[in-house]
N, C-alpha and C positions, 0 to 999 in steps of 0.2 A: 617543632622544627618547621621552618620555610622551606617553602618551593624552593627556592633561590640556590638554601644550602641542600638541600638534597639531590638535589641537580650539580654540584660543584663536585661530589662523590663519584659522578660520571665523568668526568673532565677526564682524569689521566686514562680511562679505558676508550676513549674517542680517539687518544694522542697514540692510541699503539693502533690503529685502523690504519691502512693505505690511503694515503691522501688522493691519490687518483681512483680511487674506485668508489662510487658514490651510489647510497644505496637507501633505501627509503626508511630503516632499521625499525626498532622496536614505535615510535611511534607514530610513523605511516600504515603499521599492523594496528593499532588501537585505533585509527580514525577510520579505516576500510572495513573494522569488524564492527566499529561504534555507529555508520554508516549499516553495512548489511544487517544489523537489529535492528532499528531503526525503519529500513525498509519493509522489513520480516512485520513488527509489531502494524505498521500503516495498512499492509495487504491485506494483514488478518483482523483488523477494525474494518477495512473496505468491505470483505467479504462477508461481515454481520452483519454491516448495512445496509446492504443488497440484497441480504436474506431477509430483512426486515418488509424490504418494499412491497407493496401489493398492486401489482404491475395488469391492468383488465385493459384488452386492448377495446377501442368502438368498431362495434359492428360496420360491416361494408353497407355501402347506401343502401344498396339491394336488397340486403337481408333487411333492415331498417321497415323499409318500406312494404315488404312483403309480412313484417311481425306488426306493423300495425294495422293492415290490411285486415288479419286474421284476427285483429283484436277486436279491430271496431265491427267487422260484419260478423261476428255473429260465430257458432260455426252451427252445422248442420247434423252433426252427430249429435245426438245427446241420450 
């Protein structure tokens, strides 16, 4: 069976709807809900991939400079 005709079995229950009351019907619901998975399945890809990252921020100058300080002289404990 085609689209076409399958669709043609909906025709007379359109023709008994109020022609002034306009309304998003059954498949404005399948593109909002086809939409809200859609967003559901992206988030929850998003959120693997973000777990995956191994995120190490660089030391501030200061500390930088202070860890190689203690590198190069030496230390005095031993």
């Amino acid at each position: 069976m085609y689209a076409t005709q399958a669709l043609t079995h909906f025709v007379p229950l359109a023709a008994e709807l109020d022609k002034n009351k306009v309304t998003p019907g059954v498949l404005g619901f399948l593109v909002f809900a086809a939409l809200a998975v859609g967003v559901w399945l992206l988030m929850k890809s998003l959120n693997r991939h973000m777990g995956r990252v191994n995120f190490e921020e660089a030391p501030e100058r200061g500390a930088a400079v202070a860890a190689e300080k203690g590198a190069s002289g030496g230390s005095a404990e031993r």
